[in-house]
PDB file of N, CA, C and O in Angstrom:
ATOM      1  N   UNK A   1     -98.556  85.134  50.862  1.00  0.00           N
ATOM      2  CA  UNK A   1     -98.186  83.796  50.442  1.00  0.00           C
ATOM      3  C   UNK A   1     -97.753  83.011  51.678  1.00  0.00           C
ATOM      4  O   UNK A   1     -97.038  83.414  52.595  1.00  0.00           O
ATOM      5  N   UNK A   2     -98.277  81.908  51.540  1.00  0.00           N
ATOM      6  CA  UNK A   2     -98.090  80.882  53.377  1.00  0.00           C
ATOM      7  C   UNK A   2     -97.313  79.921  52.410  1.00  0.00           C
ATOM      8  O   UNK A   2     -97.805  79.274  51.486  1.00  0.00           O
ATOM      9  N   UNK A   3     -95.858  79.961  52.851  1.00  0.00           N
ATOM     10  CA  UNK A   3     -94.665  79.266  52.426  1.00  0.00           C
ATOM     11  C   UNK A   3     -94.800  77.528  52.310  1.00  0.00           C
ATOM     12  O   UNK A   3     -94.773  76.817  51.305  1.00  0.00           O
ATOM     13  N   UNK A   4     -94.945  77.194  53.650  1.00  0.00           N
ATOM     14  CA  UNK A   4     -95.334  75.756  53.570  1.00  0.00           C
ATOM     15  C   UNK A   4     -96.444  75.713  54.512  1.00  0.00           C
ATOM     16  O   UNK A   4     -96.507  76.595  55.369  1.00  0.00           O
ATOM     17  N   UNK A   5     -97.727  74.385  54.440  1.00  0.00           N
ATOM     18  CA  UNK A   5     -98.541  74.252  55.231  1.00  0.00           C
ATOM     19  C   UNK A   5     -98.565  72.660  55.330  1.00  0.00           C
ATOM     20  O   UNK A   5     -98.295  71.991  54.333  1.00  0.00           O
ATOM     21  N   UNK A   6     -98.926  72.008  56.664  1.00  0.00           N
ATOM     22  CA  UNK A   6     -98.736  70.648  56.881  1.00  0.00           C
ATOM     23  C   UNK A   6    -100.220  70.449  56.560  1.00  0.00           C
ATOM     24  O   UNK A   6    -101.108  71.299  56.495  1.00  0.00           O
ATOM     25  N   UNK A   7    -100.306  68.550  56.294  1.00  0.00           N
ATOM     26  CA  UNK A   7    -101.202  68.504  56.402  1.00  0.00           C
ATOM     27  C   UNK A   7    -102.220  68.662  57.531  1.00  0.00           C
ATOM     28  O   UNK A   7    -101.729  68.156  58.540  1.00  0.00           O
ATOM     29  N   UNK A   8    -103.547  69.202  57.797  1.00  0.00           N
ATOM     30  CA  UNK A   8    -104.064  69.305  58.855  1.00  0.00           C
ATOM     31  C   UNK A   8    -105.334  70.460  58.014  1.00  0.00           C
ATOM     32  O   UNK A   8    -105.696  70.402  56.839  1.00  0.00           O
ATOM     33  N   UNK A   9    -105.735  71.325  58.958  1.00  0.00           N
ATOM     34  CA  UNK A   9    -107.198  71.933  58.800  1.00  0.00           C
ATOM     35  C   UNK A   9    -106.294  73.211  58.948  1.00  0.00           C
ATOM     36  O   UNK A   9    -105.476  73.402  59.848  1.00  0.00           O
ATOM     37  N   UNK A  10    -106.641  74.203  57.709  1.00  0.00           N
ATOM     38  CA  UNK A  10    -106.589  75.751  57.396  1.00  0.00           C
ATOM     39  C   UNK A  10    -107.904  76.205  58.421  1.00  0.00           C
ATOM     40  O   UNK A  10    -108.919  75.515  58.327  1.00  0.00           O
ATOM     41  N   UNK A  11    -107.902  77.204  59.266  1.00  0.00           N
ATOM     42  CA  UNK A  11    -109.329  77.877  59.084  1.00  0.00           C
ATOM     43  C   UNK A  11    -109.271  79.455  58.942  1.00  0.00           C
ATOM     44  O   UNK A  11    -108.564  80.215  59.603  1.00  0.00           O
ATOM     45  N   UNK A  12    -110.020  79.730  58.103  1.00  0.00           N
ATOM     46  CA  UNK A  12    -110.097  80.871  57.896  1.00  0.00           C
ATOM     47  C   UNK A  12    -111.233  81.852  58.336  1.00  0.00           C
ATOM     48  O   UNK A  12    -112.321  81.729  57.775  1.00  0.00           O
ATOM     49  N   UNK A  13    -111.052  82.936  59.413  1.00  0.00           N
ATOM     50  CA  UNK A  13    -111.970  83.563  59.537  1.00  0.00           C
ATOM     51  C   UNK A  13    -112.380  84.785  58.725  1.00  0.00           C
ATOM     52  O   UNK A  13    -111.331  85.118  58.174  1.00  0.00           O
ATOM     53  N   UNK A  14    -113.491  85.773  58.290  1.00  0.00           N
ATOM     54  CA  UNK A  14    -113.025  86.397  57.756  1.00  0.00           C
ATOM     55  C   UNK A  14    -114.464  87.509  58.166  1.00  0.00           C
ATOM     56  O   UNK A  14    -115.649  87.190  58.259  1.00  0.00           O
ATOM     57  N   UNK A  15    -113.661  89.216  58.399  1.00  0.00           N
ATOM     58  CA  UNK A  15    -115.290  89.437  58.469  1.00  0.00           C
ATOM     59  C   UNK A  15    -115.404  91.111  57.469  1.00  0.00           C
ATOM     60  O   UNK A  15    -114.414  91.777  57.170  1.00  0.00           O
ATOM     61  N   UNK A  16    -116.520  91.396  57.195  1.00  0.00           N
ATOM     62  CA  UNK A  16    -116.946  92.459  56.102  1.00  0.00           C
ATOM     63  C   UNK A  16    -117.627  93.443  56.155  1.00  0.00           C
ATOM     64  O   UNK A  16    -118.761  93.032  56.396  1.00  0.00           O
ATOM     65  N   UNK A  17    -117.639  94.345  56.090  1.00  0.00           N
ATOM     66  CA  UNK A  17    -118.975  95.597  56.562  1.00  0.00           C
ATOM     67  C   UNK A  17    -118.642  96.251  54.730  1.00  0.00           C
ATOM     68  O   UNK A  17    -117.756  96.554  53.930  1.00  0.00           O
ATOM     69  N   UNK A  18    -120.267  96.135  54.952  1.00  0.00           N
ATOM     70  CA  UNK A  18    -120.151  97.159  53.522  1.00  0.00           C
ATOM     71  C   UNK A  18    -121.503  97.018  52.323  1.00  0.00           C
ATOM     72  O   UNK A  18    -122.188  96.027  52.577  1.00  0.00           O
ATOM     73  N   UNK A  19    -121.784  97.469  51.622  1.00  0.00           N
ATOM     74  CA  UNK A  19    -123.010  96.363  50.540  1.00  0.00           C
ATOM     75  C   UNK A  19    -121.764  95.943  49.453  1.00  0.00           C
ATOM     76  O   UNK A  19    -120.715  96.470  49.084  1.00  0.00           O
ATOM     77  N   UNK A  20    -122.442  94.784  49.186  1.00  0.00           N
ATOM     78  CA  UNK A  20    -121.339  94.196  48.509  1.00  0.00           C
ATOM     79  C   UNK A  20    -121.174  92.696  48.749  1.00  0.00           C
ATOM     80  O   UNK A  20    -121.960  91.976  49.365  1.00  0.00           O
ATOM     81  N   UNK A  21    -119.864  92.289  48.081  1.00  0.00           N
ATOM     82  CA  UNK A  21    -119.478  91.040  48.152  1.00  0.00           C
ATOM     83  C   UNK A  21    -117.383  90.864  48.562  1.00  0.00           C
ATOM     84  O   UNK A  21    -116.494  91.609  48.149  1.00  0.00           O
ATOM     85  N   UNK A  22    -117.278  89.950  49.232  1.00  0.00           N
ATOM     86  CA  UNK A  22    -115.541  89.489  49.113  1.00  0.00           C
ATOM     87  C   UNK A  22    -115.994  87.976  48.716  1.00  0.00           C
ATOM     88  O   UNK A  22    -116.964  87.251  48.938  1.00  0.00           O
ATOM     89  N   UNK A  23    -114.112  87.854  47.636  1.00  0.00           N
ATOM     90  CA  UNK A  23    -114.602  86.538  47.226  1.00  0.00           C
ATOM     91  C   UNK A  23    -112.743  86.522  48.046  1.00  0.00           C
ATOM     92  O   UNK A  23    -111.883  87.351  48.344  1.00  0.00           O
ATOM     93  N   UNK A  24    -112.926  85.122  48.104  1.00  0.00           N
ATOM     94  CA  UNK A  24    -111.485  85.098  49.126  1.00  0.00           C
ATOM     95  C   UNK A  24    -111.002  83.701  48.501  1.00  0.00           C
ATOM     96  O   UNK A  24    -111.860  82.819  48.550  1.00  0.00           O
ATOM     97  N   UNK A  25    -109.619  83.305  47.848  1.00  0.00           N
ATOM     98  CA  UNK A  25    -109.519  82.398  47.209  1.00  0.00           C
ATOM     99  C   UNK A  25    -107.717  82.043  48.097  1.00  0.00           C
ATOM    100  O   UNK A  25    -106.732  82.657  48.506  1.00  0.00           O
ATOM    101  N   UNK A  26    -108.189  80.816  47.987  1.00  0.00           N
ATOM    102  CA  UNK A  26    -106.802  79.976  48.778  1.00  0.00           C
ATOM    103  C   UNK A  26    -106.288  79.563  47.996  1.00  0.00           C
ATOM    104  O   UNK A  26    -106.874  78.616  47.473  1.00  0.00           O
ATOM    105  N   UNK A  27    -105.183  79.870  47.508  1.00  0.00           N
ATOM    106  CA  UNK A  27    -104.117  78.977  46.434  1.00  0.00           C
ATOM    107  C   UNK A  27    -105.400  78.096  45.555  1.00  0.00           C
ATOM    108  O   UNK A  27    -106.560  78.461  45.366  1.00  0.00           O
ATOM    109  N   UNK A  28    -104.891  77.148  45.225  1.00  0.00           N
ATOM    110  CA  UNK A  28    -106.106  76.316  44.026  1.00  0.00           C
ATOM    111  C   UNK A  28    -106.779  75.204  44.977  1.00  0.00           C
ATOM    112  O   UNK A  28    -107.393  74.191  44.639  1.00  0.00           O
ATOM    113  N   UNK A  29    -106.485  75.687  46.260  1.00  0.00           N
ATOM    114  CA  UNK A  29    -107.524  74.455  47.535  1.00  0.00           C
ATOM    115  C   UNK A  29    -108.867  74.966  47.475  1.00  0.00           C
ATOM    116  O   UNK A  29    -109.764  74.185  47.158  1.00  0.00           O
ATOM    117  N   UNK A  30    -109.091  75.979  47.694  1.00  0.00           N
ATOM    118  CA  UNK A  30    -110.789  76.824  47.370  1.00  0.00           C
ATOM    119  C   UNK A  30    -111.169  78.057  47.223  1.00  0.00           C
ATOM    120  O   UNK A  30    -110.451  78.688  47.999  1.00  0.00           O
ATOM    121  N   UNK A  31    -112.000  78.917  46.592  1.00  0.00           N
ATOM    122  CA  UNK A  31    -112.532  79.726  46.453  1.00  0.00           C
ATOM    123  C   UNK A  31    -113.992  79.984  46.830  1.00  0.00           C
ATOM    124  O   UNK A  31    -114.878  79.363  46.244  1.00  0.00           O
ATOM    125  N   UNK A  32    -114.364  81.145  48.070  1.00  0.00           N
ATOM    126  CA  UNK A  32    -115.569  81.187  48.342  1.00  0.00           C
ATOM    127  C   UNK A  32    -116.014  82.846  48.182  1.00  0.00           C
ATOM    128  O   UNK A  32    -115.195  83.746  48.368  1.00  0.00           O
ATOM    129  N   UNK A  33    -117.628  83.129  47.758  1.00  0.00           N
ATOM    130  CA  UNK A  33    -117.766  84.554  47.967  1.00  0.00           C
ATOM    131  C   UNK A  33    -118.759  84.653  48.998  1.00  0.00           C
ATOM    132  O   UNK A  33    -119.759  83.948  49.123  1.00  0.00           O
ATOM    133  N   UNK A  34    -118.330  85.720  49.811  1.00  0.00           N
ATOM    134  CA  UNK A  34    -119.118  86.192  50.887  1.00  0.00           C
ATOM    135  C   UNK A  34    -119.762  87.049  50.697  1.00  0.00           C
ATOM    136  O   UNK A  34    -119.246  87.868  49.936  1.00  0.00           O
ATOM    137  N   UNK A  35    -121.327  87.440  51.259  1.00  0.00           N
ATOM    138  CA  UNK A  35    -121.620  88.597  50.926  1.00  0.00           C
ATOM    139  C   UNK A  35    -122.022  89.544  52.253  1.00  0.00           C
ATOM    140  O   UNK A  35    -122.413  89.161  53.356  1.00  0.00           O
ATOM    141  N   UNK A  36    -121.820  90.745  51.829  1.00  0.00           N
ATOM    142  CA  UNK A  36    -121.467  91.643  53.302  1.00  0.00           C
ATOM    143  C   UNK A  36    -122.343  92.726  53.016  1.00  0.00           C
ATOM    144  O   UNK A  36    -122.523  93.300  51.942  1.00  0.00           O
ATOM    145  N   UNK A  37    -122.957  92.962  54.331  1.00  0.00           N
ATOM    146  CA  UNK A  37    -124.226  94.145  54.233  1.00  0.00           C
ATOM    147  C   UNK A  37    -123.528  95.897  55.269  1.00  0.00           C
ATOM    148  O   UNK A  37    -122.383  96.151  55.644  1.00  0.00           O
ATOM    149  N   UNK A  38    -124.188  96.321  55.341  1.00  0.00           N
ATOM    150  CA  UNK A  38    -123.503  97.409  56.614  1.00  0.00           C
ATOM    151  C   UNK A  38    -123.135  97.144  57.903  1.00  0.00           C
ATOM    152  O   UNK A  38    -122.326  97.768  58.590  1.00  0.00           O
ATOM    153  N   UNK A  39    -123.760  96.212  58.180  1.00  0.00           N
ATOM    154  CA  UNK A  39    -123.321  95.430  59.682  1.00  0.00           C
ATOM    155  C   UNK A  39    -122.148  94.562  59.577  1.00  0.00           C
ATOM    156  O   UNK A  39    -122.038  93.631  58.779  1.00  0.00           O
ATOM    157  N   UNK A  40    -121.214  94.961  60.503  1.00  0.00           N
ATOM    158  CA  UNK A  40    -120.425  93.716  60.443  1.00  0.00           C
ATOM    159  C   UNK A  40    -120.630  92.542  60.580  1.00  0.00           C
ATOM    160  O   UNK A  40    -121.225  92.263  61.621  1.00  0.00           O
ATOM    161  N   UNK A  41    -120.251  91.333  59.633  1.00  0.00           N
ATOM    162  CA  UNK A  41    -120.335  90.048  60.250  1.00  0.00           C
ATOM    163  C   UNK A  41    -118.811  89.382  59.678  1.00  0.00           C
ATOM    164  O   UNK A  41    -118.065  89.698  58.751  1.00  0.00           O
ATOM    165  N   UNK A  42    -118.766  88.211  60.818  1.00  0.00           N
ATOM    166  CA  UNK A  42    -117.498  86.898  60.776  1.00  0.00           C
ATOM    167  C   UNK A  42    -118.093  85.880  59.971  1.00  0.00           C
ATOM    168  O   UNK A  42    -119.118  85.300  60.329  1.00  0.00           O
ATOM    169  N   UNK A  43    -117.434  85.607  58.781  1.00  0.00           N
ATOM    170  CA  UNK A  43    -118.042  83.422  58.243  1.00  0.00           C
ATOM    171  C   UNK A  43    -116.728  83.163  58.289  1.00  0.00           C
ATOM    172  O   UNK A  43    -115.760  83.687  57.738  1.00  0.00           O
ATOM    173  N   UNK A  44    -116.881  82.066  59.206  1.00  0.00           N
ATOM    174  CA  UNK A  44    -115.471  81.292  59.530  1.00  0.00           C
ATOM    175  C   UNK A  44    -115.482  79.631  58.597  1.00  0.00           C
ATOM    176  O   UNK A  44    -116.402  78.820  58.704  1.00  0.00           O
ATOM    177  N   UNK A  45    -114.495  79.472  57.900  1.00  0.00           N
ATOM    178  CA  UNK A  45    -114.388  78.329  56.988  1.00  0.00           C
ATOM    179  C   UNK A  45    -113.580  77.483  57.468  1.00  0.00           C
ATOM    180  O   UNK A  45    -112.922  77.824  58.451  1.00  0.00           O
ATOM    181  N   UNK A  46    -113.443  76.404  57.011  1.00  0.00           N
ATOM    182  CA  UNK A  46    -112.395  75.535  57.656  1.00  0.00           C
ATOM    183  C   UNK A  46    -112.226  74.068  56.312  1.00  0.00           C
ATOM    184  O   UNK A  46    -112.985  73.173  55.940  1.00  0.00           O
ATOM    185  N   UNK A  47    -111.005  74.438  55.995  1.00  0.00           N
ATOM    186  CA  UNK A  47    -110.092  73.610  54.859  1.00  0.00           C
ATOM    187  C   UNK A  47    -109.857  71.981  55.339  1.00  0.00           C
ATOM    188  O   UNK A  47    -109.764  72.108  56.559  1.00  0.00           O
ATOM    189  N   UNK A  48    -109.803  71.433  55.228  1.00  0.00           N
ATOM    190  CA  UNK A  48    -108.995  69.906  55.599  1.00  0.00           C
ATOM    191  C   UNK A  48    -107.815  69.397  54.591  1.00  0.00           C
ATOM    192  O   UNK A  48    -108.202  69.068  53.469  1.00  0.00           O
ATOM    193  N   UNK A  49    -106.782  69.321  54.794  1.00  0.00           N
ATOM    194  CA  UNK A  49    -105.437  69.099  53.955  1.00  0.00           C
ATOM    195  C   UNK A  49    -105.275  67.569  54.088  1.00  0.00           C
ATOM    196  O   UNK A  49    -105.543  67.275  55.253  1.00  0.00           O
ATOM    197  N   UNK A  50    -104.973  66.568  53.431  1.00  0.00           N
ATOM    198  CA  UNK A  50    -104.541  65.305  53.447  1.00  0.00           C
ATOM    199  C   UNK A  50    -103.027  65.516  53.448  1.00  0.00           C
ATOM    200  O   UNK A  50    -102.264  64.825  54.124  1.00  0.00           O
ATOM    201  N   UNK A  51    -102.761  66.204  52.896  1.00  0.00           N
ATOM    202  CA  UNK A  51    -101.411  66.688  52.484  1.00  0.00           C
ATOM    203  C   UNK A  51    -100.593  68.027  52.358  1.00  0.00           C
ATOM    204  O   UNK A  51    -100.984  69.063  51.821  1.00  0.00           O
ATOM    205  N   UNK A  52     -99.381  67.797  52.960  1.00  0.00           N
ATOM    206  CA  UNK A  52     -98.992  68.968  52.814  1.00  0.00           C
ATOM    207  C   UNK A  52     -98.889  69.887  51.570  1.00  0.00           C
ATOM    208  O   UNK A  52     -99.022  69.315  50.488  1.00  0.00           O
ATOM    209  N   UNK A  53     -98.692  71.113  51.560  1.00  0.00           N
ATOM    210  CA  UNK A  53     -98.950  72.016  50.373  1.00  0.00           C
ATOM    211  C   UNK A  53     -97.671  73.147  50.650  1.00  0.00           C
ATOM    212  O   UNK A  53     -97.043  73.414  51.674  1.00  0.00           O
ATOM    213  N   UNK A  54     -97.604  73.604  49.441  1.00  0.00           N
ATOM    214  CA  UNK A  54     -96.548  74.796  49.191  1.00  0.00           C
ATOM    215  C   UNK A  54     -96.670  76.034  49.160  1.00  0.00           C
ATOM    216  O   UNK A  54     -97.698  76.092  49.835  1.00  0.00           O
ATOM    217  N   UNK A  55     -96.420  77.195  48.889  1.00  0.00           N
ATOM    218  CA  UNK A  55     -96.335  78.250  48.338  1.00  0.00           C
ATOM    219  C   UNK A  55     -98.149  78.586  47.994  1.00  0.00           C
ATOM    220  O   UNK A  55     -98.474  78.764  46.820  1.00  0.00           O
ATOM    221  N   UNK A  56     -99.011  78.635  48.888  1.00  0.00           N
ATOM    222  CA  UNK A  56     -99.988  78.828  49.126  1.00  0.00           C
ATOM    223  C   UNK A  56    -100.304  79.984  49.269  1.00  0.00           C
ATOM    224  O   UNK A  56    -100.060  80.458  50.379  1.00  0.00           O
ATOM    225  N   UNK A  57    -101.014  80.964  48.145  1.00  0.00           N
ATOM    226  CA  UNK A  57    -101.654  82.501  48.323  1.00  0.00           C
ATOM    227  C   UNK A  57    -102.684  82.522  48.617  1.00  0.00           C
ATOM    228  O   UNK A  57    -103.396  81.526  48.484  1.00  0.00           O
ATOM    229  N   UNK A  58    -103.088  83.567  49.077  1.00  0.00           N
ATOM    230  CA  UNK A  58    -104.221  83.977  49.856  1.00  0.00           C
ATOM    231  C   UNK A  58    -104.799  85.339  49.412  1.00  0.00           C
ATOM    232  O   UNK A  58    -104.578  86.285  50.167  1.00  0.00           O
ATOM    233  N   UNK A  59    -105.631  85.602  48.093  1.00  0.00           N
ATOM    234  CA  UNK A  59    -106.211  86.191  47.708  1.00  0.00           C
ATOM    235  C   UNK A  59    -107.483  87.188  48.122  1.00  0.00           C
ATOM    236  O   UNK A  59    -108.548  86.575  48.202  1.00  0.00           O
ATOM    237  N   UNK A  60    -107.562  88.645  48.404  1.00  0.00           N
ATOM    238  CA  UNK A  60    -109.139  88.953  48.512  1.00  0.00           C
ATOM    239  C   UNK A  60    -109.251  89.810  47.774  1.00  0.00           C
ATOM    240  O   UNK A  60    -108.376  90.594  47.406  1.00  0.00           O
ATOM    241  N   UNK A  61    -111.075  89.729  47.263  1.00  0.00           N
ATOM    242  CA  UNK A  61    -110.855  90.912  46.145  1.00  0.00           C
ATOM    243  C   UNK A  61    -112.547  91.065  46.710  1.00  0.00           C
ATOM    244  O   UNK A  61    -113.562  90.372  46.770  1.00  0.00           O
ATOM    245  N   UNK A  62    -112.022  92.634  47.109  1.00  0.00           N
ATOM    246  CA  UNK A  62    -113.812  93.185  47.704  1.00  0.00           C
ATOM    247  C   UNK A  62    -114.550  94.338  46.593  1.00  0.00           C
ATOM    248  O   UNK A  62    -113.979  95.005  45.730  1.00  0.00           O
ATOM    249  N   UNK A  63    -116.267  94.302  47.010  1.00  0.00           N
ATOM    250  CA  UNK A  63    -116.650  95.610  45.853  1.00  0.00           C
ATOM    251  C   UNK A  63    -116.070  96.987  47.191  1.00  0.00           C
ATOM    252  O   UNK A  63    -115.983  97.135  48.410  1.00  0.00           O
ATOM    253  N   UNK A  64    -115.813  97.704  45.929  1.00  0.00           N
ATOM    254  CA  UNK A  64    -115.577  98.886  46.351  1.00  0.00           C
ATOM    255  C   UNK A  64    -116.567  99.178  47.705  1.00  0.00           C
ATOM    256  O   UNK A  64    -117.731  98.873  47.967  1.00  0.00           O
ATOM    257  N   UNK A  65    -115.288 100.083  48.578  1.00  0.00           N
ATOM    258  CA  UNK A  65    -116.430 100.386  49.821  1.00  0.00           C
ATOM    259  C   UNK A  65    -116.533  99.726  50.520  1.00  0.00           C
ATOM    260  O   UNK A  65    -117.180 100.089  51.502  1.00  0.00           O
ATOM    261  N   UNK A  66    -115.831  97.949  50.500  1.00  0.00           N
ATOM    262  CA  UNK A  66    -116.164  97.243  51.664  1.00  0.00           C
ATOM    263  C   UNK A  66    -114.563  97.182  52.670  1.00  0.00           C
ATOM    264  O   UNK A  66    -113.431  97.366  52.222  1.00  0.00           O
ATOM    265  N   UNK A  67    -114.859  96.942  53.775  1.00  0.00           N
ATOM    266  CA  UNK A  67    -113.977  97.370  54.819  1.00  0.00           C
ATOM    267  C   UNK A  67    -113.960  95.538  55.242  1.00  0.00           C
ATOM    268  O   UNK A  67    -114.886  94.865  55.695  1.00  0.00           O
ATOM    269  N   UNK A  68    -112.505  95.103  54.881  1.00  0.00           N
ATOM    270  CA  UNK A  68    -112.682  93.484  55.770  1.00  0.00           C
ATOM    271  C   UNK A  68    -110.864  93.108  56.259  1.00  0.00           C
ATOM    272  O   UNK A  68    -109.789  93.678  56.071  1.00  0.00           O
ATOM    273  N   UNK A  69    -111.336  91.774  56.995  1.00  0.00           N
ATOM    274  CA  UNK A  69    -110.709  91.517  57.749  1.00  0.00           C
ATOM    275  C   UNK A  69    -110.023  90.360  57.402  1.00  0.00           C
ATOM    276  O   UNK A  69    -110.671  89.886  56.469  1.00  0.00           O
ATOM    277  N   UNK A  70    -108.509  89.218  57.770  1.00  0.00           N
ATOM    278  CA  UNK A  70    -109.034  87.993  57.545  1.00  0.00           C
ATOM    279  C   UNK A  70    -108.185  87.294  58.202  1.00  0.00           C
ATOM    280  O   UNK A  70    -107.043  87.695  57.978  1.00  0.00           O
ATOM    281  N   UNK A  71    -108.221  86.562  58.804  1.00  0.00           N
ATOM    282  CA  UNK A  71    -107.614  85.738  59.800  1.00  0.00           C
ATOM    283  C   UNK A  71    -107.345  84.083  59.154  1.00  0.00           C
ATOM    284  O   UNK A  71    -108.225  83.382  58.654  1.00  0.00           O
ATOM    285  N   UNK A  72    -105.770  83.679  59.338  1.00  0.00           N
ATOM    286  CA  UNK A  72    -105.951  82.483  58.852  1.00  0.00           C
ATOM    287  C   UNK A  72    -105.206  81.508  59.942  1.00  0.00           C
ATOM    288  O   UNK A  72    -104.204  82.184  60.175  1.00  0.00           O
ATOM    289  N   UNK A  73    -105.093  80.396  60.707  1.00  0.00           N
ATOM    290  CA  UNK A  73    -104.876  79.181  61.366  1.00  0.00           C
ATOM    291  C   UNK A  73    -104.688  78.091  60.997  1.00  0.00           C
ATOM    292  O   UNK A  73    -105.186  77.818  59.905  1.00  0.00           O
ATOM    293  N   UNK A  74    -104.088  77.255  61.550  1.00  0.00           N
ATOM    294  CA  UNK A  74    -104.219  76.129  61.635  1.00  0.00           C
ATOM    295  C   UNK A  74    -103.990  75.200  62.635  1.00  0.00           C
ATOM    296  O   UNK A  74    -103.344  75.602  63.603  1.00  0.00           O
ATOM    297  N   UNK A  75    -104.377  74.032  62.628  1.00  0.00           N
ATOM    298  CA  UNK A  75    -103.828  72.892  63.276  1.00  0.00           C
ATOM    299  C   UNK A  75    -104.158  71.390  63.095  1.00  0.00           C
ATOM    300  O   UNK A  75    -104.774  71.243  62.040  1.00  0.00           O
ATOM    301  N   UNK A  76    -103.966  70.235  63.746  1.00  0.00           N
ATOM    302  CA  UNK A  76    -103.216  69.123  62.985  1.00  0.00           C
ATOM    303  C   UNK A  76    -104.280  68.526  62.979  1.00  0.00           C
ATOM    304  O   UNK A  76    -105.183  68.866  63.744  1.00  0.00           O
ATOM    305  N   UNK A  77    -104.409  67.529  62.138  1.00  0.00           N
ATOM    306  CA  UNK A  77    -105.952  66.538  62.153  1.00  0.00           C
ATOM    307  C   UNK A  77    -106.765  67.955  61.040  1.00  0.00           C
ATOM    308  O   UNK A  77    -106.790  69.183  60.960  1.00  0.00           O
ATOM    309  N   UNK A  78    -107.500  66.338  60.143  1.00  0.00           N
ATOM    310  CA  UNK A  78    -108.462  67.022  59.276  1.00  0.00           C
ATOM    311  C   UNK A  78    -109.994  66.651  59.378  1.00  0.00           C
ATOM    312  O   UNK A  78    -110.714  66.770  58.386  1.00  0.00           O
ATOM    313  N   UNK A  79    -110.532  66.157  60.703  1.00  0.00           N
ATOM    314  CA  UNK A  79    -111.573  65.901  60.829  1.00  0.00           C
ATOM    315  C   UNK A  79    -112.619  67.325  61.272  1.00  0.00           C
ATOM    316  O   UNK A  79    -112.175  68.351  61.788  1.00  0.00           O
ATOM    317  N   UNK A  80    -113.895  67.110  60.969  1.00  0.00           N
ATOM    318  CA  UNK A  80    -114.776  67.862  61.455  1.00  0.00           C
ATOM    319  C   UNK A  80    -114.941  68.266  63.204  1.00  0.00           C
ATOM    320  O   UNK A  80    -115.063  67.481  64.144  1.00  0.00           O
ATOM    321  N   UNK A  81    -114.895  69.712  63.221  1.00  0.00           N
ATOM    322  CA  UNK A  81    -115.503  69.850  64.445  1.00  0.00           C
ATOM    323  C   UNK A  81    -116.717  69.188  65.126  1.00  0.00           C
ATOM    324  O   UNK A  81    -117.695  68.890  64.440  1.00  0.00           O
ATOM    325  N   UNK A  82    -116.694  68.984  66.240  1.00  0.00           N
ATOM    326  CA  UNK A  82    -117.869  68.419  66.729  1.00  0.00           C
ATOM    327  C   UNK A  82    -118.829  69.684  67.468  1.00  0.00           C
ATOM    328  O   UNK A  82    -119.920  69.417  67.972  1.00  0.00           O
TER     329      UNK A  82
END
């Protein structure tokens, strides 16, 4: 649970080895599913906040057998990378 978050850009990296799927859900800001083969791979996401937020969980729920990772950041400004 991420106590308080300012407004600005979450990013979340996240990576998976395994057959299968992770679905990885951010408090009620988003929910995405990844899908993961035997090779490792990273999908890095990135949130934009207008506003600050609270008591923010950070959910993963993998198929059996998968091995993952997940990294979360931030910083200020919610515009797109260039």
């Amino acid at each position: 649970m991420i106590p308080s978050i300012k407004a600005g850009t979450i990013a979340v990296a996240t990576e998976c080895a395994g057959e299968g799927k992770t679905i990885i859900m951010v408090g009620k800001l988003t929910t995405y599913t990844i899908p993961c083969t035997t090779t490792p791979s990273t999908t890095y996401n990135e949130i934009g906040l207008g506003s600050s937020k609270q008591h923010v969980p950070i959910t993963v729920t993998a198929s059996a057998g998968i091995h993952w990772g997940l990294s979360v950041g931030w910083r200020p400004g919610h515009e797109r990378p260039s």
